[in-house]
C-alpha positions in Angstrom: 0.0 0.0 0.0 1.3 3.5 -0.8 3.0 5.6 2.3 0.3 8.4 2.4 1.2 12.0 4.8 -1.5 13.4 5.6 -1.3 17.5 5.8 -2.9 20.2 7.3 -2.7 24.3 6.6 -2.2 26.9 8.8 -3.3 30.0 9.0 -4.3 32.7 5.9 -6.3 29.5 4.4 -9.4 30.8 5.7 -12.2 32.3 3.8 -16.0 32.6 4.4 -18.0 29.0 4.4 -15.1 26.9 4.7 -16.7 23.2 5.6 -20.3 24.2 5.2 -20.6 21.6 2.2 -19.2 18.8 5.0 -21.2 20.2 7.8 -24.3 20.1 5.9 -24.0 16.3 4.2 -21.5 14.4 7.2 -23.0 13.9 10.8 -19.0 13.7 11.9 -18.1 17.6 10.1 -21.5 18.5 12.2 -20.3 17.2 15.3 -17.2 18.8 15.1 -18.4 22.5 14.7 -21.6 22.0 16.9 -18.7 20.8 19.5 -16.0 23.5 19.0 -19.4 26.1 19.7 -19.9 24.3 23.0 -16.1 24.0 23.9 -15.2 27.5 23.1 -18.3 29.4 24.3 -19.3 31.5 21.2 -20.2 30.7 17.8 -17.3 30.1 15.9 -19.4 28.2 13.5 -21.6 31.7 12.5 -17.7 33.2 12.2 -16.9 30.0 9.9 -20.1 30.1 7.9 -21.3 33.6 7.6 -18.4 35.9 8.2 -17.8 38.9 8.0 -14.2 38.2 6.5 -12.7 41.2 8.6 -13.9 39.1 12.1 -12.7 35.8 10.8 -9.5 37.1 9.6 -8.7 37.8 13.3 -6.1 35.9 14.9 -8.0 34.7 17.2 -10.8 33.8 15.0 -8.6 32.2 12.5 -6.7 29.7 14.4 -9.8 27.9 15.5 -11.8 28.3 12.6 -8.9 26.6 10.4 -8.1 24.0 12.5 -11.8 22.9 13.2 -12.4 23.0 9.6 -9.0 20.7 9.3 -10.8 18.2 12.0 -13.7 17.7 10.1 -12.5 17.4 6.7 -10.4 14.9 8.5 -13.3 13.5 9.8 -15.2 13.1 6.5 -11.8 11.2 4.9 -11.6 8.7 7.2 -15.3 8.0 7.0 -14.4 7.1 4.1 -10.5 5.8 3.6 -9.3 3.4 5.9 -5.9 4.7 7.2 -3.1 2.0 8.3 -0.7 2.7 11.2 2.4 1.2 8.8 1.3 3.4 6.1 0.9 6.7 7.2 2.6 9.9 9.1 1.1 13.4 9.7 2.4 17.4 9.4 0.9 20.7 9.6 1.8 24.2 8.1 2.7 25.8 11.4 -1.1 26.0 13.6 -1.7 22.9 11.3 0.4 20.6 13.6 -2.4 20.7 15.9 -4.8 19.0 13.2 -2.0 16.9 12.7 -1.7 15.9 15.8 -5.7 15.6 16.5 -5.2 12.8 13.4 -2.4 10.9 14.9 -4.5 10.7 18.4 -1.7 12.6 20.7 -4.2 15.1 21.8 -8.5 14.6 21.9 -10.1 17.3 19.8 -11.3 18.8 22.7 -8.1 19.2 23.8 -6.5 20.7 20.7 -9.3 23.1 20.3 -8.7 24.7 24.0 -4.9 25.0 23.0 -5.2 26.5 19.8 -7.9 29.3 20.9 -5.2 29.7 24.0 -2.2 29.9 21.2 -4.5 32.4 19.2 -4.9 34.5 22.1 -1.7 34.9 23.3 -0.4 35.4 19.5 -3.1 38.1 19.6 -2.0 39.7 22.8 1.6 39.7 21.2 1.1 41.6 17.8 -1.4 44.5 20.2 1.9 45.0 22.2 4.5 44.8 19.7 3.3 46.0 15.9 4.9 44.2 13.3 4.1 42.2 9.9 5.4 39.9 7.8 6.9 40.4 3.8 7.0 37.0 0.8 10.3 37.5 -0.8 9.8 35.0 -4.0 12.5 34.1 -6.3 15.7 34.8 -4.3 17.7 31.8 -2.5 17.6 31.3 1.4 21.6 33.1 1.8 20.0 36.8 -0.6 17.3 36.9 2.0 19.1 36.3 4.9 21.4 39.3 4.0 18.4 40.8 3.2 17.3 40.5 6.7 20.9 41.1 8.2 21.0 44.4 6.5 17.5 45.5 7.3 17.8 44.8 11.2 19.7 48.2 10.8 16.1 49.4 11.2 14.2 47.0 13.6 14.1 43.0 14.4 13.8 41.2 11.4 13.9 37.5 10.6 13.6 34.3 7.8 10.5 32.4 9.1 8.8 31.0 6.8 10.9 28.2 4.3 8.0 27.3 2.3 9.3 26.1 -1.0 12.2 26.9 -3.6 11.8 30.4 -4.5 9.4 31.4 -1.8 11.0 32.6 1.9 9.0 35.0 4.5 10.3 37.4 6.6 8.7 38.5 9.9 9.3 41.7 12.3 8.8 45.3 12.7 7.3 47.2 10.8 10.1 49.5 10.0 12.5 46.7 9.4 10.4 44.8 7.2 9.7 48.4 5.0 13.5 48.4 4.8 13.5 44.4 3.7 10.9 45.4 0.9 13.2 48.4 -0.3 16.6 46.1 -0.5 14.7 43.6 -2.0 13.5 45.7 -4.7 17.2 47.6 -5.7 18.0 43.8 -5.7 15.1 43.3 -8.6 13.8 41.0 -6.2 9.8 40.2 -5.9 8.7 41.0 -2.2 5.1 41.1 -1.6 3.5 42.3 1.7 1.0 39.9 3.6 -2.2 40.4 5.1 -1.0 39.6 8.8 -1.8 41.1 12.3 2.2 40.9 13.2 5.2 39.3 13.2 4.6 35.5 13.2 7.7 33.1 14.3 10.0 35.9 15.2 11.4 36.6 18.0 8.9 39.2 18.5 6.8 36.4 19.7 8.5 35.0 22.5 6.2 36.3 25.4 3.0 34.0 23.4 5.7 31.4 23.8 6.2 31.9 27.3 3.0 31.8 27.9 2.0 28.9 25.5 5.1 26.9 28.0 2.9 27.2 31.1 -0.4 26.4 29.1 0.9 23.1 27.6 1.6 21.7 30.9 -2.2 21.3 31.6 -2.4 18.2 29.2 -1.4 15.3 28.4 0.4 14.2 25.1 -0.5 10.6 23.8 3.1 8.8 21.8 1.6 9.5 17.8 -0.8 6.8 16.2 1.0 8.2 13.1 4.2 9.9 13.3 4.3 13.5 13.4 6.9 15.9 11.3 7.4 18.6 13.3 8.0 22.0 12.0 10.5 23.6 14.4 13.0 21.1 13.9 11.6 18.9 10.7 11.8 15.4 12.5 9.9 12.5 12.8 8.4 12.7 16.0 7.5 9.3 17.9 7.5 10.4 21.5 4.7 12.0 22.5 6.4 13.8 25.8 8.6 15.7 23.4 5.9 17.2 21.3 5.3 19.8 23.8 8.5 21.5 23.8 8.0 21.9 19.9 5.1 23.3 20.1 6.3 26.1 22.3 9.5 26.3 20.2 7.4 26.4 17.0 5.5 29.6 17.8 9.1 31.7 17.9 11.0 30.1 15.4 10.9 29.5 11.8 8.9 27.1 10.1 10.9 24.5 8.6 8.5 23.0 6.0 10.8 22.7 2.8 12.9 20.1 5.3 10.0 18.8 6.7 8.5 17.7 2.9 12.0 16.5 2.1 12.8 14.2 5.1 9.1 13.0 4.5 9.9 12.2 1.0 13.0 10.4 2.0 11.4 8.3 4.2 9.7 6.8 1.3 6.5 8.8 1.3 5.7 11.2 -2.3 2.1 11.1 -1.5 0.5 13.8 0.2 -3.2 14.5 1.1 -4.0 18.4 2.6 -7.2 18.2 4.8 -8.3 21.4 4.8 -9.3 25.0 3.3 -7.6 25.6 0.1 -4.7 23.8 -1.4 -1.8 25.9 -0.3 0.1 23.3 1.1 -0.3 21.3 -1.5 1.2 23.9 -3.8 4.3 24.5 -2.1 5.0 21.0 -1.8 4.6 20.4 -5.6 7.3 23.1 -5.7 9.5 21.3 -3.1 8.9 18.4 -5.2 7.5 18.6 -8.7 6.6 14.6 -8.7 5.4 14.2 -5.4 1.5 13.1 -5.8 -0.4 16.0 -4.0 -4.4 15.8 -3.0 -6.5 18.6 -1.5 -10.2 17.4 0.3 -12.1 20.7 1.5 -15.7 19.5 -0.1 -17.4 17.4 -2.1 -16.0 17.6 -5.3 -12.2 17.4 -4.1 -12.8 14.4 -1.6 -14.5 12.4 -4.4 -11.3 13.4 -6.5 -9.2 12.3 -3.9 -10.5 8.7 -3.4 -10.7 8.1 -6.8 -6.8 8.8 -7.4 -6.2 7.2 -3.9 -6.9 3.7 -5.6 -4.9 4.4 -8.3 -1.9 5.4 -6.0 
């Protein structure tokens, strides 16, 4: 049987009525918003289905609403596609390593949900007290950006955080750093586009939500991984459940290793890869980290009868 990972997106995958196609046709998608409204107090499902954008763009909005949406599309798969312990491992696109670890049975939904809105919050709390954003620099190899970044911290902290694919790096800091970033960039003929972020994700700048996020995790317990787990911080296979904590606090100040994490999936004998999840982002930078790897998005209907079609094929 082929080595299937199973992949989850992070945040900026949102948009308005993500998983209302599942929640309306799968008793399991339904279960899982109907149970992230009772676990979290308000109704994230109204956020999810009806909007506005501008509220569900919100940090603290987003996190949950993504990664509930993750859970049940997971949900709805596995209703479906019968997933063997030999044959499978798990990632996710920085907040996506909690769906990722909700599918490999190391933390209950419930669970995952309370530590995500807790992660959201204190990320939240962070960019009030500290403005900064974050800036895609797309075309230029990891050691331009880098300098980049070491000539730009002239201005304000500044950092590599993001190592998406080939071609396709993201900065985080301050604001005034990051303006500085876009104007070396550009002298450089170098593509750098701003994003649509609330601060400065992964960098340093984030340290007190991992501080916090330290004391949070000790509330729960961590299960050893029905299905590995690739870990972004450090991209390696993951086995031990009583270390996943410490990554998890890591992850939130440091950069997100996910070209490493594809490639020591793919070496592990493993090119087929199915994103659970609003949009197919993921699965798009992973076709750039590996143009034959066989990539799978399932986020409704259409796409998860796509998916199990090619599944048997694969």
């Amino acid at each position: 049987m082929t080595k299937i990972t199973l992949v989850f997106p992070g945040q900026a995958s949102q948009y308005v009525g993500m998983g209302k196609e599942f929640y309306d046709k799968y008793p399991v998608a339904k279960e899982t918003f109907d149970a992230a409204n009772e676990i979290l107090g308000y109704d994230l499902k109204k956020i999810i289905f009806e909007g506005p954008l501008e509220q569900l763009t919100q940090t603290k909005y987003t996190q949950p609403a993504v990664f509930v949406t993750s859970v049940a599309c997971f949900k709805v798969f596995t209703t479906h596609h019968s997933l063997l312990t030999t044959h499978c491992l798990t990632a996710g696109h920085s907040l996506g390593e909690y769906a990722a670890l909700v599918a490999s049975e190391v933390l209950s939904f419930e669970d995952a949900l309370k530590l995500v809105n807790a992660r959201a919050n204190f990320i939240q709390s962070c960019c009030e007290k500290t403005k900064g954003t974050m800036l895609a620099i797309l075309g230029a190899e990891k050691n331009v950006v880098e300098e980049i970044c070491t000539d730009a911290s002239k201005s304000g902290i500044v950092q590599a955080v993001n190592f998406n694919a080939p071609g396709q790096i993201i900065i985080s800091g301050e604001i005034a750093a990051i303006e500085k970033a876009k104007e070396l960039a550009k002298t450089k003929k170098i593509k750098a586009i701003p994003l649509a972020v609330s601060g400065a994700f992964h960098s340093s700048l984030m340290k007190e939500a991992a501080e916090k996020m330290a004391e949070e995790l000790k509330k729960y317990v961590f299960k050893n991984p029905k299905f590995p787990v690739v870990s972004n911080c450090d991209a390696e296979i993951t086995t031990d459940g009583s270390k996943i904590p410490e990554k998890l606090v890591k992850q939130i100040a440091s950069p997100v290793l996910w070209i490493d994490s594809i490639n020591k999936i793919i070496s592990n004998g493993c090119d087929t890869f199915v994103e659970l999840g609003p949009k197919n982002i993921v699965s798009g930078m992973i076709k750039k980290i590996s143009p034959t790897a066989k990539t799978f998005n399932i986020e409704n209907e259409a796409t998860l009868n796509a998916t199990l079609e090619a599944l048997k094929n694969v």
